[in-house]
N, C-alpha and C positions, 0 to 999 in steps of 0.2 A: 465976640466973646471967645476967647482961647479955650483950649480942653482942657489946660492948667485948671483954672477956675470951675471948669462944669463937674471935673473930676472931684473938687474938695467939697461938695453938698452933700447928698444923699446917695448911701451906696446899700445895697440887695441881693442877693443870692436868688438865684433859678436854675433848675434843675431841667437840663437841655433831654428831650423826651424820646430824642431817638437812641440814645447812649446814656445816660443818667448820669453825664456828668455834671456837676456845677459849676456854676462858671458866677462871677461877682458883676454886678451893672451898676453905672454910678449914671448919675443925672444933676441938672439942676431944679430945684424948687420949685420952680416955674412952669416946668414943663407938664407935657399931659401923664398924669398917674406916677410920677416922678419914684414912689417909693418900693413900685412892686405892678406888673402887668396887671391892669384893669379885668374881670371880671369875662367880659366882652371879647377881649382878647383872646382870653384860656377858652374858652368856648368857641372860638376859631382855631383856635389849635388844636382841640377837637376833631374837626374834622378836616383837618389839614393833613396830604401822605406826599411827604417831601420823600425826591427820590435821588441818586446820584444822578449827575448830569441833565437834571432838570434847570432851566433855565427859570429864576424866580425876581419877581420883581416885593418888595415889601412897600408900598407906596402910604408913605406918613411913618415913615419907622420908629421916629422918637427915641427909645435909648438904644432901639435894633433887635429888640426881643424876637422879632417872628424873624424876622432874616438871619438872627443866629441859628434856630431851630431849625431852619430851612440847609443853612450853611455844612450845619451840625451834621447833617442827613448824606451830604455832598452834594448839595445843590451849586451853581455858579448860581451868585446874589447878588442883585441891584436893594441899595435901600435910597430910598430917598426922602427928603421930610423940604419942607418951604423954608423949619424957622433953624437958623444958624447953630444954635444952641445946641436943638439935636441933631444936627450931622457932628457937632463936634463931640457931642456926649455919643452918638454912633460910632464914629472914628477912633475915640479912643478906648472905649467899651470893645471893640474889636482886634486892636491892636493887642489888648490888656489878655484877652481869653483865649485866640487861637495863632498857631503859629505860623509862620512864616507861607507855609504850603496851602494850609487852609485860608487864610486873609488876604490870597493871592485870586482866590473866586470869588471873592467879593469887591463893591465896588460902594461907597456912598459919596452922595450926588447931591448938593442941594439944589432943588428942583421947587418951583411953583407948580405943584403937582407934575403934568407931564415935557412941562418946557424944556428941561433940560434931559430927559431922556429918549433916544431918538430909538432907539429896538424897540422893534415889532413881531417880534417872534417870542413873546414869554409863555412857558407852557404854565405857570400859574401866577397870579397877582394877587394879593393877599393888602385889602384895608380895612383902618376901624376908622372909619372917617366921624367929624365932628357933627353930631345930630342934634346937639343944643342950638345950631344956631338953624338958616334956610337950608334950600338944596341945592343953593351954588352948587359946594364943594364935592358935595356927593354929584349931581348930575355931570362934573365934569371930567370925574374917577370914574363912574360907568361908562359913559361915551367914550372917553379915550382908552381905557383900560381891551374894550372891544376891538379897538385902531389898532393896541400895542397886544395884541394873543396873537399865537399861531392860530392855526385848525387845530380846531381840538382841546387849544388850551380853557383853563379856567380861571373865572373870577370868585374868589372869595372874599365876601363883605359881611360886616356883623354891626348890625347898629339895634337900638332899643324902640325902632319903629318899623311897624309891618305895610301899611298899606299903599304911601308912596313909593317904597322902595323894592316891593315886589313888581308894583304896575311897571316904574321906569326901567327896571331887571326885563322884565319879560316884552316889554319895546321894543328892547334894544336886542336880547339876545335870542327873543321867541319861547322864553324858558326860563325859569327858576326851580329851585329846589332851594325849601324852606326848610330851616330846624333852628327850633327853640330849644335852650338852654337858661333856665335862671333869669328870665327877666327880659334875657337878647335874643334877637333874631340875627340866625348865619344863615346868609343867602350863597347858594353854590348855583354858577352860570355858565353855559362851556359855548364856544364858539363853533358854530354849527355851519356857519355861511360868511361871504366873506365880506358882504352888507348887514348894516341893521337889518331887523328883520322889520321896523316901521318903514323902510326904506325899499324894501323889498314889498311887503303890502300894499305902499301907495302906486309904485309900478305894475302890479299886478293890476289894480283897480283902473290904473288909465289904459293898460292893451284890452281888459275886457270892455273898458267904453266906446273903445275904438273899435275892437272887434264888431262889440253890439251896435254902434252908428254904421258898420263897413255891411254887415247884414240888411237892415235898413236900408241902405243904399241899394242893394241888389233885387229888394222886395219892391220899392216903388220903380224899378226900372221896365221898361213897356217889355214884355213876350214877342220875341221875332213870329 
């Protein structure tokens, strides 16, 4: 599907938050929240503090709403989305709003989540992953999301469910920070280590087995 086409649907105005400028977003019909950023979204942006020279990843960007806001700030931006449509309604939604200098730190990628983005150094990531359906998509946006941070960076996620997605959060990163807004939960995660932290736990538990079998060993050994 050409941007031609994705351009002539549904078009929006948003009010870019670090400069209040507005800027116009067009999409197709089809796509997620197609007439105006979802609810979920604005409540990630929230507490979103996009900086200049931050290195930011938008991962599902759909018409590019947080990676402009990000862009907007001076961030260098990766967006990426799996379905065609919206990288093309990204790409030209980008073209359309910022110039030449600014559209030059940004980048969209169509990616099956992380397949096509190979940087591991993003100091934030920013998803509203699909919560209507299992937790493929999400379990595979926090595990890799963790692979693609620096030190230090963070993971920002907002979905309308708390209990799986704090446990798989704090697995992975040893840590969450919760905030409800409206309905949704934004999970803020920073990377603190350069393993899971489940990963890190299960190693811990086999050196103290071993420690505690290597003691053992020493106690049933005969006294010169």
């Amino acid at each position: 599907m050409g941007s031609d086409h994705v351009c002539k649907n549904i078009e929006y105005r948003f009010m870019l938050p670090s400069s209040g400028r507005e800027i116009s977003l067009r999409a197709s019909g089809d796509m997620f929240s197609p007439s105006g950023p979802d609810r979920g979204t604005l409540a990630m942006l929230d507490y979103s503090d996009f900086a200049s020279g931050q290195k930011v990843l938008d991962l599902g960007c759909g018409t590019g709403i947080v990676g402009f806001c990000a862009l907007e700030a001076g961030a260098l931006v990766t967006m990426c989305d799996v379905a065609p449509e919206a990288v093309a309604a990204a790409n030209a939604n980008l073209k359309a709003n910022f110039d030449i200098a600014a559209a030059g730190r940004a980048r969209v990628v169509l990616s099956d989540g992380f397949d096509a983005v190979s940087d591991n150094d993003f100091d934030v990531i920013l998803s509203n992953p699909p919560y209507h359906t299992d937790f493929s998509v999400a379990k595979q946006f926090i595990e890799g999301s963790f692979y693609h941070l620096t030190a230090g960076g963070r993971l920002l996620m907002v979905t309308k469910r708390l209990t799986w997605y704090k446990n798989k959060l704090t697995s992975i990163f040893g840590g969450v920070k919760v905030r409800e807004a409206g309905g949704y939960y934004v999970f803020i995660a920073e990377k603190r280590q350069s393993k899971p932290f489940s990963a890190v736990q299960k190693v811990k538990k086999l050196q103290k087995r071993q420690e505690e079998r290597a003691n053992a060993d020493l106690r049933r050994k005969p006294k010169n």
